[in-house]
N, C-alpha and C positions, 0 to 999 in steps of 0.2 A: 402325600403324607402317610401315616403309619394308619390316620382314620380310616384312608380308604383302603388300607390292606386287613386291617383288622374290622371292620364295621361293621363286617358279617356274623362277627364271631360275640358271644353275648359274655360280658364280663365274668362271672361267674366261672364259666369253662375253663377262659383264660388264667383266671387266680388260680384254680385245682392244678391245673399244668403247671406251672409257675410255681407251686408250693412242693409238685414231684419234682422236677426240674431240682427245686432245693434240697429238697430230699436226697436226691444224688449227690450234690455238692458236699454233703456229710460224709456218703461213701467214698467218695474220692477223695477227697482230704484223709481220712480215715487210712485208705491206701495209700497214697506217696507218702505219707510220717509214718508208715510200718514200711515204707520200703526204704528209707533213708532219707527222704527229700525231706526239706524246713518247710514248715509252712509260710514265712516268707517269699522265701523262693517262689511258692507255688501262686499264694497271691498276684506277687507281679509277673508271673507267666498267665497268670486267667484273666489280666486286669490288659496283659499286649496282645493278645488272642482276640481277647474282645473288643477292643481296637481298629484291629489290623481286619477281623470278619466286618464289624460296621461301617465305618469310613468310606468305604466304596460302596454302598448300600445308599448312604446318605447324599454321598454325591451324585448318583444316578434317581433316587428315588426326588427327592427334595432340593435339586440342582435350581430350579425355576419358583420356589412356595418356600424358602426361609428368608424370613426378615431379618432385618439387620438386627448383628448383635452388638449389645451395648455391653460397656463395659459392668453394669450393674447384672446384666445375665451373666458374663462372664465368669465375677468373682463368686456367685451364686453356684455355678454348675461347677466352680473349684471347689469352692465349701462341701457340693453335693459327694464330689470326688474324695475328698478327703476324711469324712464322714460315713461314708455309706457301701464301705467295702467291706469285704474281710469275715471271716466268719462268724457268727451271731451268734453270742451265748442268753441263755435264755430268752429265745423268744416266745416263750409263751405270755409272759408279761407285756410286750410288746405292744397289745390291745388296748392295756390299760392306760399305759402312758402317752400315747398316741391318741385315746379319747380325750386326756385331760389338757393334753399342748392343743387340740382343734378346740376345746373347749375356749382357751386361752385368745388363741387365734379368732375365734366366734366363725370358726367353719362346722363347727358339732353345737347342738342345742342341747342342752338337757330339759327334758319336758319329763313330768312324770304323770300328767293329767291326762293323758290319750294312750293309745295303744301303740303306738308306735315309738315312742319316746319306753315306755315300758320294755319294749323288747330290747330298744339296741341295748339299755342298763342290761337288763338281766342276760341277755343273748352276751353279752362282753365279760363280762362276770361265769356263766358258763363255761364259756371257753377255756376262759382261765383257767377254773377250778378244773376241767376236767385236763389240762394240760399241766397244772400242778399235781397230779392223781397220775396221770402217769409216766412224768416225773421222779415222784418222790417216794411212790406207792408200789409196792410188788404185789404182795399176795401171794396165793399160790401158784403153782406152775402150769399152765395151760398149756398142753401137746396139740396144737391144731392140726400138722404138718413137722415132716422131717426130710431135709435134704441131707448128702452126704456134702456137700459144697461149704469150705470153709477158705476163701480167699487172703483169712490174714496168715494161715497157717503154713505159705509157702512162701513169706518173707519175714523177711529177721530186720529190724530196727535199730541199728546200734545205738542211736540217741535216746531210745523211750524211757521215758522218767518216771519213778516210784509217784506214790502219790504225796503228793506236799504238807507241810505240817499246818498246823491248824490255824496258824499266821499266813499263810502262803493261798489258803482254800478261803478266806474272809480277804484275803487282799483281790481276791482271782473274782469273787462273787461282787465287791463293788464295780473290782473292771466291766462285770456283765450289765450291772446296774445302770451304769454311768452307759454304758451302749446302749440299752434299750432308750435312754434320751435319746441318744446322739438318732438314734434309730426313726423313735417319734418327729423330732426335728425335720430329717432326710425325706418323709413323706410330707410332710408342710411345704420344706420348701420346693420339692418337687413340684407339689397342686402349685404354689408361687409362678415357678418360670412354667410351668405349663400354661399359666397367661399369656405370658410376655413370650413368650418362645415357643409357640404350638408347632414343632418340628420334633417328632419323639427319636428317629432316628440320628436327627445330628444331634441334640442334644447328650443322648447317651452315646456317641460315639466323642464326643467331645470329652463327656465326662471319663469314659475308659481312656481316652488317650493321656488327661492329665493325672487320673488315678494309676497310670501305669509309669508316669513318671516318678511320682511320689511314691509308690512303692518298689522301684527298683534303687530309690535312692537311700529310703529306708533298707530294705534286705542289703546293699554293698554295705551298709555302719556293721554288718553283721556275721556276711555270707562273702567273703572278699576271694575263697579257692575258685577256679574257674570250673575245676570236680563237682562244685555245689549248683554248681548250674545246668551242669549237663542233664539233659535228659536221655540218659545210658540203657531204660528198660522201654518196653512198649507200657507198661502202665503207668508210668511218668508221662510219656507221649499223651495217651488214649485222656489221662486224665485232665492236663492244661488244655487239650482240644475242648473236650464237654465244658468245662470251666468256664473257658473263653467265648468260644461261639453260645453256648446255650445259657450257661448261667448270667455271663458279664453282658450278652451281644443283645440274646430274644427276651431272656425274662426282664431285663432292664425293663427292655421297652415297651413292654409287653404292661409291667408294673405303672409306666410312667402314662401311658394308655388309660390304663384301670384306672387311673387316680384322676384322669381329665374326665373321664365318665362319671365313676362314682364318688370319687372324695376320697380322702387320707385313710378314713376310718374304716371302709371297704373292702382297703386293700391289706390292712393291717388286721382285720380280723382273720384273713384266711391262715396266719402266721404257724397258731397253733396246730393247722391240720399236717405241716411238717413233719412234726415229730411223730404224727401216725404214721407217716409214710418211711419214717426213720426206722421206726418199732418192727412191723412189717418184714423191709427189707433187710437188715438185723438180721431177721428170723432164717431169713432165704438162704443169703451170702455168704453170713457171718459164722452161723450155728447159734446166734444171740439166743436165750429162752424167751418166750413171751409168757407172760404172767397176766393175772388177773384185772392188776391195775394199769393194766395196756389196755384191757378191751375197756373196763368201766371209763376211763379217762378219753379215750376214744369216742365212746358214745357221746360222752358228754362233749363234747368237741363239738360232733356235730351237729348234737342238736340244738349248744347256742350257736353255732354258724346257723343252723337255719332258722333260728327264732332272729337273728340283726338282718337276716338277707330279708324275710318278710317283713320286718319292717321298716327297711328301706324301699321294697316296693310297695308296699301302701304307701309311703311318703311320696314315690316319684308320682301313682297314681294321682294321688291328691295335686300334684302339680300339675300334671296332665288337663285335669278337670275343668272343664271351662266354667268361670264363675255363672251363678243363677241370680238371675235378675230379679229383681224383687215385684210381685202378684199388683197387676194395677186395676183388677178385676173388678174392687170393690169402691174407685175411685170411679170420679164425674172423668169424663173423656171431653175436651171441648173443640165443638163443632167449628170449624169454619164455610160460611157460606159465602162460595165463588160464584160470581153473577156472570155468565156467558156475553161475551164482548156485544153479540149480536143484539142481546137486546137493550144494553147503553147506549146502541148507534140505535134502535128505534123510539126508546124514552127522547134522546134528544133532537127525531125530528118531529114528532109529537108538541 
């Protein structure tokens, strides 16, 4: 199983990875729509990558340790599939709503009388806000670094659209809305079949293989030239490889790991730290400016990620803890006196 491939590695690490990993998945979307490719298209080329890399993983790793799957797993890691693709607009709210469906679910407590229930609140709330910060916030221009490296400047986009009118940008932001559910949901029911189905590799190879149906069926309502399919340059190529093998194949699984470890909420706070790695890299590739409300939004990032990580280890500590018995120091202790066989046999020849 995936525990004992990953079981050396401490979750935590694995989310950072996981969150660059997505980081990437920005830049490379970002390139194949400036180099002409749909993003349809591109989805179901990362959703059959990812696929076609796990399948033979799972059937060698987990040939002998998967339980039989029922059809209630099944339609589950459909839902998971059809849900839980595609690229993710705001997630920085993602924490939030993902606290409130575990809430729902009663996999998340709200406690605000200890210290640990204090951090995840505010440590989530942090995040947030500093993911809204930089966002929505510039400020001024901060020069930290200068490359001459600007990657979108040597492809042309015939499709790229102006920006949409003010009906189009309110229709575009419930779409994001409505995903940060669909998003919260996808890690519940993940922690779900992670019961019922503790095989993280077939699972996620299950799920890429029907997310790659549905979304090749969706992009042909769409994409019907056989031109829109080709992958004609190397960074078309380079980019459905990383998609598929790393985004669709490791971070799945990687995620769906995280979640049988630490819970929904866990995995979904690291969400936020994305967009720093966005910001970042931006600056590197792109020539993006970084601004003021990049580093404050940042900081604040991480320092509610690390105000919800310590107080999820004091929770697990406190689980760890072996109960204390209660003091009998001050109690009567009562004596039993055991009479040696020997001398009932000499009382009774007496």
């Amino acid at each position: 199983m995936a525990s004992t491939c990953f079981g050396s590695v401490h979750p935590g690490i694995a989310m950072i990875f996981v969150q660059i990993v997505f980081g990437g998945i920005n830049i490379f979307y970002k390139l194949v729509i400036n180099d002409g490719m749909s993003i349809r298209v591109a989805v179901a080329y990362r959703l059959l990558f990812g696929a076609a890399f796990l399948c033979p993983i799972a059937l060698i790793v987990e040939r002998n340790k998967r339980p039989k799957l029922t059809w209630v797993v099944f339609f589950q890691i459909f839902f998971l599939a059809l849900f839980g693709y595609g690229p993710a607009p705001l997630y920085n709210l993602s924490p939030a709503f993902t606290y409130i469906v575990a809430l729902l679910f009663r996999m998340e407590t709200l406690s605000l009388n200890n210290a640990r229930g204090i951090a995840n609140v505010a440590g989530t709330a942090i995040c947030i806000g500093g993911a809204m910060l930089l966002t929505f916030y510039k400020g001024i221009e901060i020069n930290i670094w200068h490359t001459n490296i600007n990657l979108l400047k040597y492809h042309h986009n015939p499709h790229q659209n102006n920006v949409g009118s003010t009906k189009q940008q309110m229709f575009g932001l419930a779409i994001a809305l409505i995903a940060c559910v669909f998003y919260a949901f996808w890690v519940i029911l993940q922690a779900k079949i992670n019961e019922r189905y503790p095989c993280f590799y077939s699972s996620t190879a299950l799920m890429s293989l029907m997310g790659s149906i549905q979304a090749i069926i969706y992009a042909l309502c769409f994409e019907r030239k056989w031109s829109d399919w080709k992958l004609v340059s190397n960074i078309r190529l380079i980019s459905v490889i990383y998609l598929g093998f790393l985004a669709s194949g490791l971070n799945i699984t990687l995620m769906a790991w995280c979640i049988a470890k630490r819970g929904p909420l866990y995995v979904a706070i690291f969400n936020p730290l994305m967009l720093l790695v966005v910001a970042l890299a931006g600056s590197l590739i792109f020539q993006e400016k970084l601004h003021l409300g990049s580093i404050l939004g940042g900081v604040l990032i991480i320092t509610g990620l690390y105000t919800v990580l310590w107080g999820k280890s004091k929770k697990a500590k406190n689980k760890n803890q072996p109960a204390v018995l209660p003091n009998n120091s001050d109690q009567e202790s009562t004596e039993v006196a055991v009479t040696p066989q020997s001398e009932i046999n000499k009382d009774s020849a007496v």
